[in-house]
Each structure stands twice: as C-alpha cells, then as structure tokens.
C-alpha positions as CSV (number, residue, x, y, z in Angstrom):
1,X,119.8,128.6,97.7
2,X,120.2,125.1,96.1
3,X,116.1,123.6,95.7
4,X,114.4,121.3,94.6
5,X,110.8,120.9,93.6
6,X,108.6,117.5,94.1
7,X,105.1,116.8,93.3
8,X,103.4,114.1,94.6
9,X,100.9,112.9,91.7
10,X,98.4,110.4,92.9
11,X,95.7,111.1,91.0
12,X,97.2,112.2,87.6
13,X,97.7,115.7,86.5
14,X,100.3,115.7,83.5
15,X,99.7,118.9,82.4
16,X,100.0,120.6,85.6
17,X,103.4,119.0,85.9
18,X,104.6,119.9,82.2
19,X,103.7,123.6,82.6
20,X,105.4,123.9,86.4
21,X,108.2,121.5,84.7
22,X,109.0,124.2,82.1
23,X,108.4,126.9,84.8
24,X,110.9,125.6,87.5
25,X,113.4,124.8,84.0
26,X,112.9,128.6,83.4
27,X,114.0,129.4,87.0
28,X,116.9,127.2,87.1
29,X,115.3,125.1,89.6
30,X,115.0,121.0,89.4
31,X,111.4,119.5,89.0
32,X,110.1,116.0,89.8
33,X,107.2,114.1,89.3
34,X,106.8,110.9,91.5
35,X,103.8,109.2,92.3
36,X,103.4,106.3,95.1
37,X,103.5,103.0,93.7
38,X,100.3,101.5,94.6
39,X,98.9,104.8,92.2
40,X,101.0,104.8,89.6
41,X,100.8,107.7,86.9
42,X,102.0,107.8,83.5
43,X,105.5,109.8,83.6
44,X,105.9,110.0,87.2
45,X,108.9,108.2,88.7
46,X,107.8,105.9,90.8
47,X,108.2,106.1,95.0
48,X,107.7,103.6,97.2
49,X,107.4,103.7,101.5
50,X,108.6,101.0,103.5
51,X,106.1,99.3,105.7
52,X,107.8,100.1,108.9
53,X,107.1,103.7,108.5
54,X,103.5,102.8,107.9
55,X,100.5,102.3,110.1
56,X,100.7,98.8,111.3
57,X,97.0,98.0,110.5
58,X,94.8,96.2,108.1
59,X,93.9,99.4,105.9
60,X,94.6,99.7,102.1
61,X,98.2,100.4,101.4
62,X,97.0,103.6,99.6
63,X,95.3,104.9,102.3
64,X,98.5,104.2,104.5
65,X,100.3,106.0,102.3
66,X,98.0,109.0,102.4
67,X,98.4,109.0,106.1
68,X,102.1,109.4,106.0
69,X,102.0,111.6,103.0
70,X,105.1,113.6,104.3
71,X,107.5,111.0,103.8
72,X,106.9,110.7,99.6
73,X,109.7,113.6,99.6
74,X,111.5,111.5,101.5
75,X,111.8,108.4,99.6
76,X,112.0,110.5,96.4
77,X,115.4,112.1,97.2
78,X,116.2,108.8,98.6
79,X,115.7,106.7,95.6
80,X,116.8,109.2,93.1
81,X,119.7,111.0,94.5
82,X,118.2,114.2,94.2
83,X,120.6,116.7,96.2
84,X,119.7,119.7,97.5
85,X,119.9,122.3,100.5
86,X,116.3,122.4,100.4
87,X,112.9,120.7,99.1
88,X,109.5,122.0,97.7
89,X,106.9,119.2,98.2
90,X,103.4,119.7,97.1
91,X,100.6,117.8,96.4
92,X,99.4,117.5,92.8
93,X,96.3,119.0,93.6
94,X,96.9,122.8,94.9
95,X,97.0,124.8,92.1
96,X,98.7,128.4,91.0
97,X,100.1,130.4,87.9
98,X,103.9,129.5,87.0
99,X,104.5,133.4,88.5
100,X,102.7,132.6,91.9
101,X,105.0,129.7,91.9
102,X,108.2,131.8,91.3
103,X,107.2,134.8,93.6
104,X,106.9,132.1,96.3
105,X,110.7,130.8,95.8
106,X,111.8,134.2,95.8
107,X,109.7,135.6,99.1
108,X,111.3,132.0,100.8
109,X,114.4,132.3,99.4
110,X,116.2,134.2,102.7
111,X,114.3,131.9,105.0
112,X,116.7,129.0,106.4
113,X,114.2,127.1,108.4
114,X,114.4,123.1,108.0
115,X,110.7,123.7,107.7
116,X,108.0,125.9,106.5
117,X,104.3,125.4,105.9
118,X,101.7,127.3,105.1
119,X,99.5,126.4,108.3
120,X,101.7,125.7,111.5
121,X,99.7,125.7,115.2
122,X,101.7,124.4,118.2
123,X,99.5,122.8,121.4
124,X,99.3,125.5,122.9
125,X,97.7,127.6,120.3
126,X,95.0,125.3,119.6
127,X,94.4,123.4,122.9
128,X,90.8,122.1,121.3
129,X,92.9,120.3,118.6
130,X,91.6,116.6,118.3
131,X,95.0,116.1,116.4
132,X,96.7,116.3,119.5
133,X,94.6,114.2,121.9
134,X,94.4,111.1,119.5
135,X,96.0,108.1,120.7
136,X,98.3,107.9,118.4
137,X,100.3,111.3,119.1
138,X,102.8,110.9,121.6
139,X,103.3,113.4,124.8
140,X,106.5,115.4,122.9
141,X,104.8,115.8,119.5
142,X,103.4,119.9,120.1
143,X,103.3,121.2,116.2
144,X,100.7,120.8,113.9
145,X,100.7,121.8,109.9
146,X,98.4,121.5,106.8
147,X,101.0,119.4,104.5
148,X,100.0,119.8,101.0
149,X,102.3,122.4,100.3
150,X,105.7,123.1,102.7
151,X,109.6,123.1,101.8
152,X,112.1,121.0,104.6
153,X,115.4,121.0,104.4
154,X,118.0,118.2,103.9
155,X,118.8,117.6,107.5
156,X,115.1,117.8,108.6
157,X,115.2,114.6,106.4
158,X,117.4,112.5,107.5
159,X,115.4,113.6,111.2
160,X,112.6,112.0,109.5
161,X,114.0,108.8,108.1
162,X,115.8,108.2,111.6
163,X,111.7,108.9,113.0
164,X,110.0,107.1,110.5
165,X,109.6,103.7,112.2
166,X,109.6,105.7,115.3
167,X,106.3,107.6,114.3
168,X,105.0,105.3,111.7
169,X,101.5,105.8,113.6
170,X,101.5,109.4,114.0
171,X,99.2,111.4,111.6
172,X,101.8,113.0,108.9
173,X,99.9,116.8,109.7
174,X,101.6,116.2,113.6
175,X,104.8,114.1,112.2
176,X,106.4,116.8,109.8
177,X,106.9,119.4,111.9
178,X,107.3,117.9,115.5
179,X,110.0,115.7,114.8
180,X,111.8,118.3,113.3
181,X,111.4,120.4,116.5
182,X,111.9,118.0,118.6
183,X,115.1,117.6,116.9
184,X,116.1,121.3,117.8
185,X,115.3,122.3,114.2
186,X,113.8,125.6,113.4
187,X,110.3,126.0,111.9
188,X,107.4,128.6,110.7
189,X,105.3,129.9,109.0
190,X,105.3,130.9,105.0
191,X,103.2,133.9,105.5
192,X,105.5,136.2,107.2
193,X,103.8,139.5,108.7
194,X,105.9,141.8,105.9
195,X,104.5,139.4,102.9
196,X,101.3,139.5,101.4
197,X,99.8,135.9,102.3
198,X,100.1,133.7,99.6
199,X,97.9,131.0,100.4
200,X,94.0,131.3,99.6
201,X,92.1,129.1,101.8
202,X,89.4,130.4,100.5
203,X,89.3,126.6,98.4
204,X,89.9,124.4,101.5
205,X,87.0,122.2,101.7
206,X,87.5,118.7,103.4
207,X,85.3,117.4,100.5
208,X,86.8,117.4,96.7
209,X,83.4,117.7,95.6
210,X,82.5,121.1,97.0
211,X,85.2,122.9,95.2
212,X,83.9,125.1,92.3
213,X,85.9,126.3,89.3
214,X,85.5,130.0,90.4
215,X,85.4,130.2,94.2
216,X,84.5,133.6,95.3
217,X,86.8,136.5,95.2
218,X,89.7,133.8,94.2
219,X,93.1,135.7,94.0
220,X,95.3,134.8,91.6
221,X,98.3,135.6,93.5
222,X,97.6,133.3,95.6
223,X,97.6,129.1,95.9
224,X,94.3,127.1,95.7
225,X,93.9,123.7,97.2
226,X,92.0,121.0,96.7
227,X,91.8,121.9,93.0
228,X,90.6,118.2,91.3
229,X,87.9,119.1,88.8
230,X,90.4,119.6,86.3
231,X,93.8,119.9,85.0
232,X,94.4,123.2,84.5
233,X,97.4,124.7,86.5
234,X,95.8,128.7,87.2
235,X,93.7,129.8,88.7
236,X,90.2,131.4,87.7
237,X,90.5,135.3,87.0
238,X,89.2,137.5,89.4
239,X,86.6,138.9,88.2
C-alpha cells in the first residue's frame, strides 16, 4: 500500500518529528511536517485553510482552525502534491516508540477503508452524544471519531474538499467520518477484534495539564495522547 505520513505540529515538537522522520525513512514510507499558518513552527511546511471551510464567526483564526482540524491533511497534500493511496494524519502531540509506529502500518496495512480511527461511534451507539444534538450537525451526519490520530484515503479527500464549504460549521470529530459515509465510503475502527488494541487511553484527559509523565500501567505498545510536557517521542517504561 502507497502511504503517506502527516503531522500536524502546532505547538512545536522537532524532535518528535526528526526521530518519526528517520523512522518512516527506514520504512520506506514519506513523512511530513506541516504546521497551520497562524502557528507556524520552525521546519514545518507551512498549510493554510480557506475561510469558506471555516466557522463563519468572530473566533480567533487559530481556534477555527482547531475546530476543523481534519482538513490540515487536506490542504497539505493539496499544496504539496503529495500522492498517495492513503494518509496517516496525527497530531503532534500523541506519542509512541518508532516500533509502535511501524507495527501500526503493518496491522493496517490489509485494511482498505477510506477511513480508520481509533474511536468511531455512530448515533445510534451513543444516543446521549451532545455531538450530535448541537446545532450545528446536520440531520445526515451519524459517525462520530476522536481525530488526533486516523489514516483516510485519497478519494475520502476529495469527499472532503467537495464538503468543506458544505460543513464548514460542523465539529471536525462529526465531519471526518460522516461525509465520508455519507458518500458511500467505507469506515472503522483501528482496533480490530483479532489485534491487540493499540491505543492507550489511559492518557486522554481533556486537560493538557493533568497528564503525568508516567501514567499508570502505561503500555508501551501502545499510543499515548495528549502527551505535551515534553518532547520526547516514547513512551515511559512500564514498570
């Protein structure tokens, strides 16, 4: 399978990005760095959204940004002609060793879905889900996912771009994978029953701050997210 891996750095984390750089060059796999351009960082190519795919409000372009934080892949492959069957986007801050990174490529690598995630709930699973009665998701949109770490492929792209406008006010966790759905697309779920799960949420907090450098019983197998107190790429050891 022809992939390509993009990290979105808003915050700065250069040495993350050299060691998965040299991991993915290892692999024979393409790595890129981009960064929006209200936040630039230092060696990160630059990516910028257009405002009709943004929230057509008074709020501060970063935070617009954030809130339609799928579409950085998007505008990446866009701008740089970066070709692929496929496309690993993750945010700068979930964190794993170089061999959690490979083993995930390889356990993906017969799936050809046009979108995977590591958290995926339609309506009907989650019928309490505030995401779904907010004003701003319309009637069709029934998928929800947790976006800092998922792979789409190159036609679920161009779904988005024709959507973008479309959905510009649509949170990004209900965006990503409905319009692919709704597009007859085929999504699911990274953690397949027949693979150990490789996501830890052990380390989800909705606050940065509350993340500790050694979370209990942290697997290094498996990814960690938010991981901001540093810039380290692996995990703590089990102890």
């Amino acid at each position: 399978m022809n992939v390509a891996v993009i990290m979105t750095d808003a915050a700065g984390y250069p040495n993350r990005a050299e060691i998965l750089d040299r991991t993915m060059q290892a692999a024979g796999v393409r790595f890129f760095r981009v960064s929006p351009v209200d936040r630039p960082q230092s060696g990160a190519l630059p990516v910028d959204l257009p405002s009709e795919w943004l929230p057509n409000d008074e709020r501060p372009l970063h935070q617009k940004h954030w809130y339609r934080n799928h579409l950085h892949c998007l505008a990446a492959v866009r701008r740089y002609g970066i070709k692929a069957d496929h496309y690993w986007c993750f945010e700068a801050d979930v964190a794993a060793s170089p061999a959690t990174w490979l083993r995930l490529l390889e356990t993906t690598d017969d799936m050809q879905h046009d979108g995977l995630w590591t958290r995926l709930y339609h309506r009907s699973d989650s019928p309490g889900n505030g995401w779904f009665s907010h004003a701003t998701t319309p009637p069709w949109a029934d998928w929800y996912c947790l976006g800092a770490l998922f792979r789409v492929s190159a036609r679920a792209l161009d779904w988005w771009e024709q959507s973008a406008a479309e959905t510009r006010e649509v949170f990004t966790e209900i965006a990503a994978p409905s319009v692919i759905a709704r597009a007859g697309g085929s999504i699911a779920r990274i953690n397949r029953d027949h693979h150990e799960p490789l996501y830890h949420c052990g380390t989800m907090k909705f606050n940065p701050g509350h993340v500790t450098t050694t979370p209990p019983n942290p697997n290094p197998r498996r990814f960690r997210h938010p991981c901001k107190y540093d810039d380290t790429l692996t995990p703590a050891p089990a102890p």
